[in-house]
C-alpha positions in Angstrom: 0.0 0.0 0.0 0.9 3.4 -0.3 2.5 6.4 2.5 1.9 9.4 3.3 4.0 12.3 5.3 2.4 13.4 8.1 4.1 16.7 8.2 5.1 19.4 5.4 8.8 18.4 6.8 9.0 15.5 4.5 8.2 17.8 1.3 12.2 18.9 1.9 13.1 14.8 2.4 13.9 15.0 6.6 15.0 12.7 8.5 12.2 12.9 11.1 9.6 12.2 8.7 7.1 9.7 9.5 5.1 8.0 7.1 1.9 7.0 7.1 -0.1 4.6 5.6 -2.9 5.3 3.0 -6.2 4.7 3.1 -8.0 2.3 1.3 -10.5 3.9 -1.0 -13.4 2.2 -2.2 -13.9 0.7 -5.4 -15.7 2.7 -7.8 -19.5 1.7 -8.8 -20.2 1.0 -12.2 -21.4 4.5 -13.9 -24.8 3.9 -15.9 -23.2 5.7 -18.9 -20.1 5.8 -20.6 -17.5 8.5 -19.4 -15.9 10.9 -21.6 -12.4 9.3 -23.4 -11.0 12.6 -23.7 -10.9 16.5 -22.3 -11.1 18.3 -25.3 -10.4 22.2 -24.1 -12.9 24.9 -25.3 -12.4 27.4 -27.7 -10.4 30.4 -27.0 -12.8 33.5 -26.5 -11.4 36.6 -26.3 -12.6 38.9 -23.4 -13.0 42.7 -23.7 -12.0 44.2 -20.7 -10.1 46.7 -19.2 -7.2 44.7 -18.0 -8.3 41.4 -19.1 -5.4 40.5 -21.1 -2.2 38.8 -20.3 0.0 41.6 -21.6 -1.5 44.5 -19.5 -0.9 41.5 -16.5 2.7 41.8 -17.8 3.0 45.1 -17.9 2.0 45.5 -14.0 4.0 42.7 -13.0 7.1 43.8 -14.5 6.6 47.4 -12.5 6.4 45.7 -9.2 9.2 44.5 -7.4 11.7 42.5 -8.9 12.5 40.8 -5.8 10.9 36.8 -6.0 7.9 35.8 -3.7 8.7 32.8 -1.3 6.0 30.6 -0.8 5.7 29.9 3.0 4.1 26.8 3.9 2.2 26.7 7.4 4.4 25.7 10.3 8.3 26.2 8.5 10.7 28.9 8.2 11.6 27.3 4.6 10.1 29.0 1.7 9.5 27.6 -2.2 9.8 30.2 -5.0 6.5 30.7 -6.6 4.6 33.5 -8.4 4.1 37.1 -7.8 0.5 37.0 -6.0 -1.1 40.1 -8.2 -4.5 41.8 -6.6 -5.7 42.2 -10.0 -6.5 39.1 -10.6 -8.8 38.1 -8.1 -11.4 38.9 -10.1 -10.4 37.1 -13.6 -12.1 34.8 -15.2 -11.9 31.3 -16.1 -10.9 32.4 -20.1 -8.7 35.2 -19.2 -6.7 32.7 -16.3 -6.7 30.0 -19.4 -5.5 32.7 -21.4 -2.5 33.5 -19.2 -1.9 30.1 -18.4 -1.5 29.3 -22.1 0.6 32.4 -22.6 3.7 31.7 -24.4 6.4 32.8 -27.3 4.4 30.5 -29.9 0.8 31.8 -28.7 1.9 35.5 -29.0 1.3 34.7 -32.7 -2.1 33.2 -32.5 -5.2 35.4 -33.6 -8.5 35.0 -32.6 -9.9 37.4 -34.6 -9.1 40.2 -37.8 -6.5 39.6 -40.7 -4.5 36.9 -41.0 -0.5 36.6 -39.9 1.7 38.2 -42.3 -0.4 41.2 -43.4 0.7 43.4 -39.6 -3.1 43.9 -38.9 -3.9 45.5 -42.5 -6.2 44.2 -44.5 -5.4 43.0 -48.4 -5.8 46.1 -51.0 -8.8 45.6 -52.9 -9.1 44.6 -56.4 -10.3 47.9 -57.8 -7.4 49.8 -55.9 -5.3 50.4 -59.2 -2.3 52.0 -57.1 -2.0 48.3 -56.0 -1.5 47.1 -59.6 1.3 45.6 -61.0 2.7 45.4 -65.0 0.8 42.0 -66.2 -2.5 43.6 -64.4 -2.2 46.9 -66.6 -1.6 44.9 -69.6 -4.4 42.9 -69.2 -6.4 46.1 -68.5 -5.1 47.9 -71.4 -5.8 44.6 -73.6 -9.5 44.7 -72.3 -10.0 47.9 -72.9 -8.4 47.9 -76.4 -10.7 44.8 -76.8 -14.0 47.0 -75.9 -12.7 50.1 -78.2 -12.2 47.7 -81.6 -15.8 46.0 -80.6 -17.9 49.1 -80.1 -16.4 50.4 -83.3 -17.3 47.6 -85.3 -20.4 47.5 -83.5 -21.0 51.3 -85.1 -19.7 50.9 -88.3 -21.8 47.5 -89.1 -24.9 49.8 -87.9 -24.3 52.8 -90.1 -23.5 50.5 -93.0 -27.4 48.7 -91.9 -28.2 52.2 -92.4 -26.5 53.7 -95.0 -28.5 53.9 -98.3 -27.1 56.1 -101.5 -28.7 59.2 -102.8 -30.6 58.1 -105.9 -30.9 61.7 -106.8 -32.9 62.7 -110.1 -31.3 62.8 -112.9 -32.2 64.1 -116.3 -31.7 61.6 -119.4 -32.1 62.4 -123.0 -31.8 59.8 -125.9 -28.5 58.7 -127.1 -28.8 55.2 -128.9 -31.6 53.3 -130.4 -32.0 49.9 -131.5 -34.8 49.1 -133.7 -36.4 48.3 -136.7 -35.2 46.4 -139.9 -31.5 47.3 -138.9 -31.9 46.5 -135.2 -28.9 43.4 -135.8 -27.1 45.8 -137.8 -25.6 47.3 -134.4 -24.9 43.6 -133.0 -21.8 41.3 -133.7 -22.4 37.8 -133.8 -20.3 35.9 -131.5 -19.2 32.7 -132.8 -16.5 31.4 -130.7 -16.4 28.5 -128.0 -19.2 28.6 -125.1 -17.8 30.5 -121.9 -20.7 28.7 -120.3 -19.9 25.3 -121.6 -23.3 25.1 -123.0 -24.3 22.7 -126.0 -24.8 24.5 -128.7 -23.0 25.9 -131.9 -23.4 30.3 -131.8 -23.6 31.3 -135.6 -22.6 34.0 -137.3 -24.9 36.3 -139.3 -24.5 34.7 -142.7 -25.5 31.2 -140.8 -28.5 32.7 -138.6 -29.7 34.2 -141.9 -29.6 31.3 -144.0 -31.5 29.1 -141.0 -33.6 32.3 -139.7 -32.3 32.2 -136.6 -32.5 36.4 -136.4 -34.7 38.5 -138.5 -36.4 41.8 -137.9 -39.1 44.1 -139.2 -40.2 47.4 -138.5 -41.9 46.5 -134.7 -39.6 43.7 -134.2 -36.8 41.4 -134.1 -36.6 37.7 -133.6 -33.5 35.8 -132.3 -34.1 32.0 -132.2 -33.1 28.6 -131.8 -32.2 26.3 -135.0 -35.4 24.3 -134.9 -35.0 22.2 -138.5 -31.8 20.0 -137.9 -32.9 16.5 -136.2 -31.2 13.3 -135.9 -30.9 12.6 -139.2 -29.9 16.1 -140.5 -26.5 16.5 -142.1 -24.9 17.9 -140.2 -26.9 17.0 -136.9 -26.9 18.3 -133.5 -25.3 15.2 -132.2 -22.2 17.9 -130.7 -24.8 20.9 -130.3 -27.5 22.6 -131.7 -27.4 26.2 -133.7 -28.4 29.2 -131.7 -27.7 33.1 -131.3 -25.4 35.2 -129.3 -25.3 38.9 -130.0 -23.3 41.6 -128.6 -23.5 45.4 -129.2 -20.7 47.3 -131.1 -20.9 50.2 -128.8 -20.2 50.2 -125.1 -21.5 52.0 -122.2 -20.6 53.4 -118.5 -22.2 55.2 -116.0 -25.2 57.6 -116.0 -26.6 55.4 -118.8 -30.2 54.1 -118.4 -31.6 51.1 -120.5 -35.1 50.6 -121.6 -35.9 47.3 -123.2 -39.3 46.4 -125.0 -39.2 42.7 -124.2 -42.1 41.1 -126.0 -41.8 37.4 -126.2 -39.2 35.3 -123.7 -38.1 31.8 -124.7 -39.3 28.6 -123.6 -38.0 25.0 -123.7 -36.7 22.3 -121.9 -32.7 22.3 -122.3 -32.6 26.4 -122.9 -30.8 29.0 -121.1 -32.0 32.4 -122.6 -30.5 35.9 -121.2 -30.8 39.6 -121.9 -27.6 41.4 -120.1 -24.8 43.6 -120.7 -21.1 43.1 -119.8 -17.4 43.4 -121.4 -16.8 40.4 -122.4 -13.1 40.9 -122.9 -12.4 41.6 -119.3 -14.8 39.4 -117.4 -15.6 39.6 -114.3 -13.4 42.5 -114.0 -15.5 45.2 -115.8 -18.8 43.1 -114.1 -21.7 41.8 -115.5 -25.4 42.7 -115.0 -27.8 40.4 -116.2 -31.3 41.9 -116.7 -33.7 38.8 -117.4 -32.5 35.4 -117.4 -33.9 31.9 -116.6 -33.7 28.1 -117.4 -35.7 25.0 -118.6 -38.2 27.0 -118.8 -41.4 25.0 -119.6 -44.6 27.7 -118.7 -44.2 29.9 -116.3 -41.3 31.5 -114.2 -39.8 34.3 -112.5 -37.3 36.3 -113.9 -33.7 36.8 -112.2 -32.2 40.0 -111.7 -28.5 39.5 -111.4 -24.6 41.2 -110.7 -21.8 38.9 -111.4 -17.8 41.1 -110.5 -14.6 40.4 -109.6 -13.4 40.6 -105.3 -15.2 43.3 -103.5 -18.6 43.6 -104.3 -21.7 42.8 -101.7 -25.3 43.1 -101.2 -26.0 42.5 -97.2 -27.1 46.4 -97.0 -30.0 48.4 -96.8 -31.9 48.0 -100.3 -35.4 49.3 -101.2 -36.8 46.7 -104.0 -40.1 44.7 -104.8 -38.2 41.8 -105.9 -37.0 38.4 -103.5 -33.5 38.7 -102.6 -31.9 35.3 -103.6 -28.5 35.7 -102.9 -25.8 38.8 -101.2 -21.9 38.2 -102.8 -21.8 39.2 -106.3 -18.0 37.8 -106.7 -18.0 35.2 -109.7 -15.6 32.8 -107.4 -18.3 32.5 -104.4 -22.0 30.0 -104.9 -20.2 28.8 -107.9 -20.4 32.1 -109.6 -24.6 32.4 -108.7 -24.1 35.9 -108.3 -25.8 38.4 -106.0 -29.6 37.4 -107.5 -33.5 39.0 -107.4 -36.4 37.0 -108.3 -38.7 39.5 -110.1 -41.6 37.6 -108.9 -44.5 35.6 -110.6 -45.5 35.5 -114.2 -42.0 37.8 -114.8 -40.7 35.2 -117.4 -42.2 32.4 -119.3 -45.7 31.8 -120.8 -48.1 34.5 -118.6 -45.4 36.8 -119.0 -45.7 36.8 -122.8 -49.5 35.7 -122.8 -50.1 39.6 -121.6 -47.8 41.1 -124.5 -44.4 41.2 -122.6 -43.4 44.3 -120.6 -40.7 46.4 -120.5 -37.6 46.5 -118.5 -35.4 49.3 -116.9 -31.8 49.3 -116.3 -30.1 52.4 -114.7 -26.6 52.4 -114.1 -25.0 55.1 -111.8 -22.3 56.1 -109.4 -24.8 55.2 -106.5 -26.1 51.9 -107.8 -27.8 50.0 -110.1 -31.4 49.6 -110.1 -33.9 47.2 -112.3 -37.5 47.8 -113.2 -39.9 45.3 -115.0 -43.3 46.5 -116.1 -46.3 45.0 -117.0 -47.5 45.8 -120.8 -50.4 47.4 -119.1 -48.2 49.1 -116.8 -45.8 51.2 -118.1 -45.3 54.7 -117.2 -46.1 57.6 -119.2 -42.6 58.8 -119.1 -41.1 56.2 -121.2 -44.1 55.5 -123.8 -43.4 59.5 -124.2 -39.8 59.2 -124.2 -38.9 61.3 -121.2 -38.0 58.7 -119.0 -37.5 59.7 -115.2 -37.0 57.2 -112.9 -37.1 59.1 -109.4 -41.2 59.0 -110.3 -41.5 55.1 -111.3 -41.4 54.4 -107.0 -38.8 51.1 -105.5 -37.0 49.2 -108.0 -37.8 45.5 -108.6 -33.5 44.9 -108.2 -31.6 47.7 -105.9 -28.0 47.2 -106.4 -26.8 49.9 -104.2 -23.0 51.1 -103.7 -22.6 50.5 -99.8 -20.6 47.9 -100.1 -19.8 47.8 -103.7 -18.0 50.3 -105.8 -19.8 50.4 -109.0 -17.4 53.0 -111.0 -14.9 50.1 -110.5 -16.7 47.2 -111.2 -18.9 48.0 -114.0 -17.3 50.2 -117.4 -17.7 49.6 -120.8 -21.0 47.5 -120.5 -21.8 46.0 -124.0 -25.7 44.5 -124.4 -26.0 41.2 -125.2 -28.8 38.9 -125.9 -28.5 34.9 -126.5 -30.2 31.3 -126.0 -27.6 29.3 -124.4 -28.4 25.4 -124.7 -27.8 23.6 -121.3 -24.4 24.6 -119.9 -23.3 24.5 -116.6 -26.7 26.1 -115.3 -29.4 24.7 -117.3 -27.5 21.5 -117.8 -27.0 20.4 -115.0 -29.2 17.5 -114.0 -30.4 18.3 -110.8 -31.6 21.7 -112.3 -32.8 20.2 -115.4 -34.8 17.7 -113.6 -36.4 20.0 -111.5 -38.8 20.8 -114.8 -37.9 18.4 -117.2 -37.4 14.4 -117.9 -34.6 12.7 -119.4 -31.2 14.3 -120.2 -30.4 17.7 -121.4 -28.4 17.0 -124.2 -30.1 14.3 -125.3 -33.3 16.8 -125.5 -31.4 19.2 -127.3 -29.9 16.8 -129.7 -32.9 14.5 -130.8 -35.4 16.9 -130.3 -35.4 19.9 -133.1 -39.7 20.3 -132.4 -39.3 21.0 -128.5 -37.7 24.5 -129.7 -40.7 26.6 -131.6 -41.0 28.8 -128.9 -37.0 28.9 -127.9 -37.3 32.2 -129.3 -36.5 36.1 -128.5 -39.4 39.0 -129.4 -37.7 43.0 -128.8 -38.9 45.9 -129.4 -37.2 48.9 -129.5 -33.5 49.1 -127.2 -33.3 52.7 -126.1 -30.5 54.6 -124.6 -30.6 57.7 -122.3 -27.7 59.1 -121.2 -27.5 61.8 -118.3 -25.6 64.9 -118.6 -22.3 64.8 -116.4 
């Protein structure tokens, strides 16, 4: 069993001590409930008061005495070294005692509360504070802002060019040219060379087209037309093309020209490619093309197609002011395999109504500030031009704007020649999914074996005038 000193003597290990036994303490009962494993000490809480902490303890115990405190134990002289008794701290409580106990070196460095170690009781700048900013934050603030610049301006140039429409100001046309009558082909070349459109078909030259009466005119009219009397059998056949008609004017044009064309009869036929248009041949797509009716396969009815063909640098997503179906917006020859930037007139604008009710007649003008298209019904055309004081600031929106936001017409359309033809498939017409849309078999095969499906391949015109405006 265990001692015990019966006297404080025996704390210092003398020689008088007397030991005691110790008493035998009774076993513990078994607790209903299981006791806690482990103390696990509260959180430190930090107490606000006047001299609550350990340093303002600190403070007043390093002003008193330097001298140590002896411990006296009742009943001995002999003292123990032990701590300064402080009146201050009678009235502590148990956190601010637990806090002095626990004061140390490490736990100087412990915060309960505010910024972290390491910032000396600041907080961290904020991210807005730009005096705090170093060289990669500028330049990624400079970046941004250069980012925001570039998109706002493209932002306001796209909507001023949404905007942006050219000033179709009046201008005063008198008559320059005039194709008609019994010498209407007399201002015409016949083109007789190779097919840029790789249709199937042999162009003629006048000599030929008179001797098969392919073009022919009279006082009202003249008649351009497809070979209709060589079949199968023919010699020569149209087993490598048939005979048709390309003409092209001897005199060239620019700007501040308008075109009036009494159109009175389009063709029709499976296989044909027929086209009223000007252009340079020469220097194509450079010097553009503007094609003023055209269609395919055309087998009753159809809707004319208003068309620019140029070179780079030429577009039609702009503002435009036009009755017609906008097909397509890039005019370059190299984009949509060369579709061009097209209008569909509309209904009963080509084909078998359109020439059922006489024809019409169409409008071209062709300006600095764009290039616009009219196509009137025979019962519907204005005064101006029967009297031949055409002004087109009265005739109201275009069937085809071609305006000159995003396309420079002085540079992509000069010396425009007028050309009429009937092109014989080709890479339009002929092709099959085209040529199926309206027709049955092949289109060469047509075209080669069938001289009777051509009777109304054929061209009717009027009178071709020519205003010019004064510059």
């Amino acid at each position: 069993m265990g001692l015990i000193a019966d006297t404080p003597t025996c704390l210092r290990r003398s020689t008088n001590c007397v030991l005691q036994p110790l008493p035998i303490l009774a076993q513990p009962q078994q607790l209903p409930f299981r006791p806690l494993e482990y103390w696990k000490p509260p959180k430190a809480v930090r107490h606000i008061r006047s001299k609550s902490s350990f340093a303002s303890a600190l403070q007043n115990k390093e002003t008193k005495s330097s001298t140590p405190v002896q411990l006296t134990f009742s009943g001995s002289n002999d003292s123990v070294p032990g701590p300064e008794y402080d009146p201050d701290l009678k009235d502590r409580t148990l956190g601010t005692i637990s806090e002095m106990a626990g004061k140390n070196e490490f736990s100087t460095n412990i915060h309960l509360r505010g910024p972290p170690p390491g910032y000396d009781g600041t907080s961290s700048p904020a991210w807005y504070n730009a005096s705090h900013w170093g060289k990669k934050v500028w330049a990624f603030v400079a970046a941004g802002i250069a980012i925001v610049i570039i998109i706002v301006v493209v932002v306001a140039v796209e909507v001023s060019k949404n905007n942006k429409y050219p000033d179709y100001t009046q201008l005063t046309y008198s008559l320059a040219d005039t194709y008609s009558g019994s010498t209407f082909f007399d201002n015409f070349d016949y083109f007789t060379g190779y097919d840029p459109s790789a249709g199937f078909v042999h162009y003629v030259d006048s000599d030929v087209a008179a001797q098969y009466n392919l073009t022919y005119a009279a006082n009202s009219s003249a008649i351009l037309r497809v070979d209709t009397s060589v079949n199968s059998s023919s010699v020569p056949n149209a087993s490598t093309g048939r005979f048709s008609v390309r003409i092209t004017s001897k005199k060239q044009y620019g700007l501040n020209n308008l075109f009036i064309f009494d159109v009175k009869h389009t063709p029709i036929g499976c296989g044909t490619w027929p086209a009223l248009w000007l252009s340079d041949p020469a220097n194509w797509p450079t010097n553009g093309e503007i094609d003023i009716m055209e269609a395919v396969n055309v087998v009753s009815s159809a809707q004319n197609q208003m068309t620019l063909h140029t070179s780079t640098g030429c577009s039609m997503d702009v503002k435009r002011k036009e009755t017609g179906s906008q097909l397509t917006t890039s005019c370059v020859n190299s984009t949509d395999n060369n579709a061009g930037c097209g209008v569909d007139a509309g209904t009963s604008t080509f084909g078998t109504a359109f020439n059922n009710n006489g024809g019409g007649m169409m409008a071209m003008e062709l300006r600095s500030a764009g290039i616009r298209m009219w196509q009137f019904g025979r019962s519907s055309i204005p005064s101006d031009i029967s009297s031949g004081s055409p002004d087109p600031s009265t005739w109201g929106e275009a069937t085809a704007d071609f305006p000159n936001t995003d396309c420079n017409i002085d540079n992509h359309f000069r010396n425009q020649s007028i050309i009429a033809n009937i092109d014989l498939c080709g890479s339009w017409a002929g092709t099959q999914s085209i040529y199926s849309e309206t027709c049955s078999g092949t289109c060469e095969d047509q075209v080669a074996n069938n001289n009777t499906a051509f009777t109304n391949a054929y061209w009717e015109f009027g009178t071709f005038s020519v205003y010019s405006a004064a510059t």
